[in-house]
Each structure stands twice: as C-alpha cells, then as structure tokens.
N, C-alpha and C positions, 0 to 999 in steps of 0.2 A: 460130466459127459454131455458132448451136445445134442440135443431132441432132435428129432425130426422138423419140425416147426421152430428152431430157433431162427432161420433166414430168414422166415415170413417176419417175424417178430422186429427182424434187423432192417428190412424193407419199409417195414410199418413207421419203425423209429425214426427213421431217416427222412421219410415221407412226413413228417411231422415238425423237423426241425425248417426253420423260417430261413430267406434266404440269406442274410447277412451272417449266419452262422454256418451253412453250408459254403459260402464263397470264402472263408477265413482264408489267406493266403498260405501257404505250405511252403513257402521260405523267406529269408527276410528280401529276396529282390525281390519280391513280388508286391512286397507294401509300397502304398502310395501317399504320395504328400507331406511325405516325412525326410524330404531332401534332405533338410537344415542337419537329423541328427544322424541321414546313412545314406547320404548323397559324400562325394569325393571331399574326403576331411573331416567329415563327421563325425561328432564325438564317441556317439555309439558305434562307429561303424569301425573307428579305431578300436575302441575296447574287444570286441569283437576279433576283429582280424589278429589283436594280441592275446586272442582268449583271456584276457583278465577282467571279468565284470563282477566288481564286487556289490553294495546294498546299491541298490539304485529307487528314488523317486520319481515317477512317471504321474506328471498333471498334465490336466489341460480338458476342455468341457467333451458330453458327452459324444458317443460314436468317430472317433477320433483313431481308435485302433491300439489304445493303452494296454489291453487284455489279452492282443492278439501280439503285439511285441513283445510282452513277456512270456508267453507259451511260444515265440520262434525265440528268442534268445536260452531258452531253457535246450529248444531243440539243436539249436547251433552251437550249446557247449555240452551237450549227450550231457546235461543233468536233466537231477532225479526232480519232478516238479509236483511241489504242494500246492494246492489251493484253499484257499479261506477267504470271509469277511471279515473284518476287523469288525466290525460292530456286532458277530454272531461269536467270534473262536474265545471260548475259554482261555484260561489258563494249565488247566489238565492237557488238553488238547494240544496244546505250545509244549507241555511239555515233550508231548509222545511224537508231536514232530521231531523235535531236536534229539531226542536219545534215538530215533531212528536215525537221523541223521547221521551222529556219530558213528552208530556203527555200518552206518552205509561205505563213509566214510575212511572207517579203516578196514573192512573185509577189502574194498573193489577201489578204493578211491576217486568214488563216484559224489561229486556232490550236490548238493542240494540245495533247488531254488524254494523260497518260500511265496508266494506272489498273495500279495493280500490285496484285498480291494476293500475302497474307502479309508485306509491309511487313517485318514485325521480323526476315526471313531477310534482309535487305538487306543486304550486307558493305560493308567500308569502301571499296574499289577503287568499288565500284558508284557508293557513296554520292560520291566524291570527284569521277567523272565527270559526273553530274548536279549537282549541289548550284549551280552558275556557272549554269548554264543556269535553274535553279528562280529563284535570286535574281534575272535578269535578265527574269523574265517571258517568257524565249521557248518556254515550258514549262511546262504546270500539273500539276503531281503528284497525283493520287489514289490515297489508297493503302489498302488495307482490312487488319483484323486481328481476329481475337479475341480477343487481348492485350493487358493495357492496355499504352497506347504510352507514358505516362509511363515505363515500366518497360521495357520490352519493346524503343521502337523509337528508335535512333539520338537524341540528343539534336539533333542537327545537323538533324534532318529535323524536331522535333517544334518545334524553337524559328522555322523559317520556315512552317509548317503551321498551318491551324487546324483544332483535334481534337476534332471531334464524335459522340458516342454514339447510335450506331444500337441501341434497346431493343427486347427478346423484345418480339413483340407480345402483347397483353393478351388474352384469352379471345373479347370481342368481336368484335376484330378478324380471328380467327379462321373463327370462325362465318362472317361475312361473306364471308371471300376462299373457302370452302369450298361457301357458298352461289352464288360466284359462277361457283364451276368447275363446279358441276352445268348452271348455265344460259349459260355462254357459250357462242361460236359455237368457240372454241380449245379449251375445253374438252368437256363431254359436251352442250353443248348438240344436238346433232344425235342423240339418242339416245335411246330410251326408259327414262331413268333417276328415280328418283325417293329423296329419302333422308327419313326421320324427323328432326325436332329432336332429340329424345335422343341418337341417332348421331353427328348432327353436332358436339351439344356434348360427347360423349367423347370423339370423335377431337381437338377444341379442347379438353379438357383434359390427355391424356394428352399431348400436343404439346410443352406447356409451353417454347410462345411461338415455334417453329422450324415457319414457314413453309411450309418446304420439304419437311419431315416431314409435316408434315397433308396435303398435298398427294398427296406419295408412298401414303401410306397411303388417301384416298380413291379414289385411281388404280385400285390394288390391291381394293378392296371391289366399286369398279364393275367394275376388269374379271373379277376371280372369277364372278359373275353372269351375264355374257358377253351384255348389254344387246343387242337389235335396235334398226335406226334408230328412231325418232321416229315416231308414228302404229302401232306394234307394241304388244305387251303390253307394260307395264311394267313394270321389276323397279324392288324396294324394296330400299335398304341400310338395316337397321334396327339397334339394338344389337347382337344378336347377331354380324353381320356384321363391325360397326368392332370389336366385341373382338377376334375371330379374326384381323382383315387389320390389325393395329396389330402384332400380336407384343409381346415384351417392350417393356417400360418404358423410353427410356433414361434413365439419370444424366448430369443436367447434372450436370460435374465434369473441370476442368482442373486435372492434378495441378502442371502450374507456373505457371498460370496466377492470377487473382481465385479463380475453384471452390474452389481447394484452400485458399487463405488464409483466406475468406470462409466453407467449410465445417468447419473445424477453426476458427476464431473462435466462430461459432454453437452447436458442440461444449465447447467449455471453460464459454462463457459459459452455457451449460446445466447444467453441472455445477454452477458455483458459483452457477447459481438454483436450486439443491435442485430441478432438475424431473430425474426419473430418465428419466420416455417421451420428451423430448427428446434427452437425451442420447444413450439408445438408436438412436434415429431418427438422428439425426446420424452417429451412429458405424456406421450400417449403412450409409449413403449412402457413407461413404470405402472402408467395405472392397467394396463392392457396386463401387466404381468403379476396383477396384487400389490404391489409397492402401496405401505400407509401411505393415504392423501394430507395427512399432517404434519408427517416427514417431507413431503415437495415443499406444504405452505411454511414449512418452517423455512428451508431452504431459500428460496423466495424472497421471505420479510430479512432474512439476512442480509442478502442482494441488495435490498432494497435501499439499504445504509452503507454495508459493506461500497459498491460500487456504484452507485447512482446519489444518493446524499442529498446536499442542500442544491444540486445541478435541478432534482425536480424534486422539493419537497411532498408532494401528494403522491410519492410511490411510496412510502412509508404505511399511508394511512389505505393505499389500496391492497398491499400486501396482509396489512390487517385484519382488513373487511374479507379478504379470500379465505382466510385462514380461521374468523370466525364464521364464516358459512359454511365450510369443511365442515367443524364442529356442528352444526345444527343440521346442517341436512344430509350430509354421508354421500356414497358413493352410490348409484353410477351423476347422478347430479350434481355432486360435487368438482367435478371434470370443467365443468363452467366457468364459477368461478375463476378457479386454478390456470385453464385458459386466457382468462381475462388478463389477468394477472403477470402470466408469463409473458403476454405479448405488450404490456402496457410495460416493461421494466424490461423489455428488448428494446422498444420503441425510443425510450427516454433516455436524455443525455448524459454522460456518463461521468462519472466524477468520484474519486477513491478519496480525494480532500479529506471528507466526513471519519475516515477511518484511520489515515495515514493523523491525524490530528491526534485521537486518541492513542494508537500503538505508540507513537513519539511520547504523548504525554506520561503514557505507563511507562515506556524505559527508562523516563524522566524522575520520575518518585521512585521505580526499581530503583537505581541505579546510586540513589543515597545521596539524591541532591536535592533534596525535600524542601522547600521554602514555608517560611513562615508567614502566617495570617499579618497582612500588613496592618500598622496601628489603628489608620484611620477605618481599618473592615473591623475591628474588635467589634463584639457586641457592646453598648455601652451600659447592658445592664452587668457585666463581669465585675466581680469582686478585685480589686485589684487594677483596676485600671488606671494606670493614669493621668491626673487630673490635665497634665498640659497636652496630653495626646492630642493630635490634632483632630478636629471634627470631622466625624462622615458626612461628604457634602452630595447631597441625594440630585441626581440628576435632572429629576422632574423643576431641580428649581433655576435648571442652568438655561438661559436663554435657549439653548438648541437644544436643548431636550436631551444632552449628552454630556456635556461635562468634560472633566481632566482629572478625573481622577483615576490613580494606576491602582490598580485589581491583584496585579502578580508580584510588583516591587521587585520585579529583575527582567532582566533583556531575554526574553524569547518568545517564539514564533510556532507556535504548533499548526495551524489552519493556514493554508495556504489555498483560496479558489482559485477555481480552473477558469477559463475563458469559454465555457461550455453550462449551455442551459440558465439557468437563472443566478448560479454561479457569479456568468459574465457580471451581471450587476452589484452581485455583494461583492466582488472585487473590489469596484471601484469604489462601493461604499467603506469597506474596510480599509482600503487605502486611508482617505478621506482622516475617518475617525484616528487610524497611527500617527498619521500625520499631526492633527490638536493632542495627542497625547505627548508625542515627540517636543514638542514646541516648549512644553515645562519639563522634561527630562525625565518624564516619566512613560513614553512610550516602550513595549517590547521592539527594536527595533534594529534587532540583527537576529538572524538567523541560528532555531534552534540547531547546536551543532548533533 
C-alpha cells in the first residue's frame, strides 16, 4: 500500500537522476545518429518492422545510445526485459532468468529480452548456461560493448548474434539532442534558460560524438547559473560558460581496444607520410591517454628500418637513442625524446628497400630453395674439405678493395635502392660492384622472381 510520502520520495528520485538519463528517448524515432541502422533500409529498423529481432550485439565507444536501444527495442516488441552485467551475473542468476523465461513464455507468450552490458566480460560457465536457451529462441540476447566483438566477444556468441555498430554521433546530431534538452519538459524546459549557438556547437564538438558527455556538461552550465522557473529572468549559457563547465578535453583512446590499434596505425602511417604535425599530434593523443612510451619507441625503431632504411641510415641509431632514454628517464620527459624522434623519421627519405630485401630473402629459404655455402666461403679450418677447392680470395688484397668473388653462387637480387636519400648513391655503387661480379659470371644478375 502506497504512504502518504511516497510522491515526495518519487520527486526526490527524479530530482536526482542526471540529465542524460532523464532525456532517454521514449521511442525508437526519437533516437539520434543512428541513421545507418533505423534510417530508410536499416538493418535494425527492418528487423523491427518484421518484429523478428533475435541475439543481437550492439558496439561501439561510450555514450552512443547502445543501452537506450535495447530498452526501446524491448519496448517496441512488448517484451519482458532483464538487465545485468556480464562481469557481475552469476550463473544461478542466468539460471532463474531463463526458467523465468520459459514460463513467461508459455503462460502469455511474451518473450524475453536479456540485455547485458560489457558482453566481452562474459566467461565460459556463463556462456555455456545460456547459449541452449539463445539457439532455441526462448531467449533473445542483447548484448552491448565497446569492443570490437569480433575480437573481444566469445566466438560462440558472435556466430549466433547479429553485430551491429552503434556510431559517435556526428556534430549535428549533437547540436540537436542538446537543443532538445534546453526545451523539453524532462529536461530544462520548465526553466528560465537560454543558450547561444556558439555554446551549443562547442559543447557538440568538444564531445566528440558521447551523448552522454554533452549532456552532463550542459547539465553543469545550466545549473552553475542556477536558472528560476520559466516566466523569470533569463540566464544565457554562452561560450564562455560551455568552456568553463566542459573541463579538460577527453581522449577518445582504448588502450586494448580499436583506440590503441587505430591510434598508433595513424601514427606510423604519419611518419612514413613525411608529415612531421601529424605524427606529433598522434603521439600526443597516446601519451595524453597513458599508452607505454616503449611501446611508441618500439614502433618508431621499427619504422626506422621497416620504411626509411639505408635512404637515412642515422634513423636507426636515433630511434635507438629515443627508446633508450624512455628507459632511463620515464614519462612525462620522456615525451622528448620520442618527439624528436617522430619528427626526424617523418622528415627523412623514405625507402622499404631495407625490408622488401629481407621479407624476399625469407620466402627465399621458406620456400625450400636453400643454397649451399659456396666452396670458396667454406671455412678452411673444416674437416673435410677439399684439397683442390678453390681459395678464399679476401678482398682487402684485390686492387679495388672489392674483388669477384660470388658470395651467393646463384642469380638473384634481394636489395633493390631506391633513387631516394642516400640510397641514390648505393645505387649507383651497387650497380658498379654487379657489374665486376657479372663480367666473371658470377654476378646475381637477374631478378629475384
């Protein structure tokens, strides 16, 4: 029976909850930014319209609206909806959902969603309990992540699941849901608030695409202000205000996540586009967000060979030196370095030569066409050797300081220089040399196939 005091109580509660959770939309039009899956042809928006939505995986980073699509698809198929964590629900727990299930099931033939959040905490015991119940349909799975689940979530779950990509919403979409918290009735509509377009579109871009962040941060600008009802003066939130009530900037950046892969991709590949302010920028975003400073200098001294090479051979030994002062002096001064670094191996000529030479020469020995130690390279202290082999004729005694002697004793070509950086010159010098190898028939001189 309800008290006297249970509406205060409900006022109270209500008054408590933050505004991103007060403004949840209450149908699926009302969701924003989510064209791609319930704009015209949309995959969820067909399942939907055929009411048939069975397991589904829902990713994509945080404030994005993964939690509020599964509690509207629960409501736009009148099922019965569980909530849990995958990294908190038992096994008991799973049980007494699904035997509830079932008989929900066959009294009213009402069924039921399960919505777990964090999916990729899901352990095996869990998974093994449900999985019978998912395949039989007495069970619909929605499960949310920030992770990609290809990666991230149970294979067992992703191969009966269909896994759709909930995306940051775009600037737009922003603006709008932020327009619409000034004037709804859940939101400030009851209130004498008013904000600037400027404001609006800062707080929509500093957001960068999290919902629920622009939200909070609006929350904060109007109540700083400390607005009277509606018919009162008006207070204005203008730039100055959304600067102040945003605070720091966050880094989108999951260090085990897409972030981290996707942020050190865009980092290398900066590097080896000679743009130095990208590189920079990239490599601030990983140390800005915690990324090991061992893991960039690793990255780096790889570069360094991988695509730059014998074009500048001193990128080698500066990638080195970055990566042993990482080691000695740590972070935040190790940023330096690592600086240095990136931009001296943006700057420098570029050349894969150094690499493409070795990956060839490994397919070469894979591949089970191994060559033998030619005669005249035997050691001559080897048992067995012999006596008429011909002599190793050491270069130092050849007038040019080089020689004709063949090293490989077959025709090919691993190292190719580029016409770029210092390269340009061992070109011409390695020409030079195939050429007096050639001339006794023992140059490599066609082309590894």
């Amino acid at each position: 029976m309800q008290d006297l005091w249970e509406d205060g109580r409900d006022q109270h509660r209500r008054a408590a909850e933050p505004l991103a959770h007060r403004l949840r939309p209450d149908s699926i039009v009302d969701v924003l930014g989510q064209e791609h899956l319930l704009g015209e042809g949309g995959l969820l928006q067909r399942m939907l319209d055929a009411e048939i939505v069975g397991s589904l995986l829902l990713y994509g980073p945080p404030g994005t609206g993964k939690t509020t699509l599964a509690l509207l698809i629960a409501d736009r198929l009148e099922a019965h909806l569980e909530r849990e964590n995958a990294a908190q629900v038992g096994v008991p727990r799973i049980r007494e959902i699904l035997a509830a299930a079932d008989r929900r099931l066959g009294d009213d033939g009402r069924r039921t969603i399960l919505f777990l959040d964090e999916i990729h905490r899901f352990s095996r015991s869990q998974q093994d309990v449900l999985l019978g119940s998912v395949e039989r349909g007495g069970i619909a799975l929605i499960g949310a992540t920030t992770e990609n689940p290809w990666y991230a979530v149970n294979a067992a779950l992703t191969s009966r699941s269909t896994v759709l990509e909930v995306k940051p919403l775009d600037e737009s979409a922003i603006v709008r849901l932020l327009e619409r918290a000034i004037d709804h009735p859940r939101g400030f509509g009851d209130l004498a608030v008013e904000a600037t377009a400027e404001a609006i579109e800062h707080i929509a871009d500093a957001c960068e695409g999290d919902a629920r962040r622009a939200l909070n941060t609006l929350e904060v600008a109007v109540r700083s202000l400390r607005p009277v009802k509606r018919g009162g003066p008006a207070v204005m939130v203008d730039l100055a205000v959304a600067e102040a009530s945003i605070g720091r900037r966050a880094v989108v950046y999951d260090r085990s996540g897409d972030g981290h892969y996707d942020t050190i991709s865009a980092f290398i590949k900066s590097m080896r586009g000679s743009d130095p302010d990208a590189a920079v920028y990239w490599l601030a975003k990983m140390l800005e967000a915690g990324e090991d400073p061992r893991f960039v200098a690793r990255r780096i001294a790889i570069l360094a060979s991988e695509d730059i090479g014998q074009a500048d051979p001193s990128a080698i030994a500066v990638a080195d030196a970055a990566w042993n002062l990482v080691e000695k002096i740590g972070m935040p001064e190790a940023q330096l370095p690592l600086a240095q670094a990136a931009i001296h191996m943006a700057m420098a000529p570029k050349s894969n030569a150094t690499a493409t030479a070795i990956w060839s020469a490994m397919q070469e020995v894979r591949e089970g066409r191994t060559q033998p130690v030619p005669l005249e390279l035997i050691s001559g202290m080897k048992k067995g050797r012999a006596p008429d082999a011909p002599a190793y004729r050491s270069p130092h005694k050849a007038e040019d300081g080089v020689g004709t002697t063949g090293y490989l004793g077959v025709e090919r070509i691993f190292y190719e220089p580029t016409d770029r950086g210092l390269e340009a010159d061992q070109r011409d010098r390695l020409d030079d040399l195939r050429r007096r190898r050639r001339s006794v028939g023992e140059d490599p001189g066609t082309k590894n196939a």
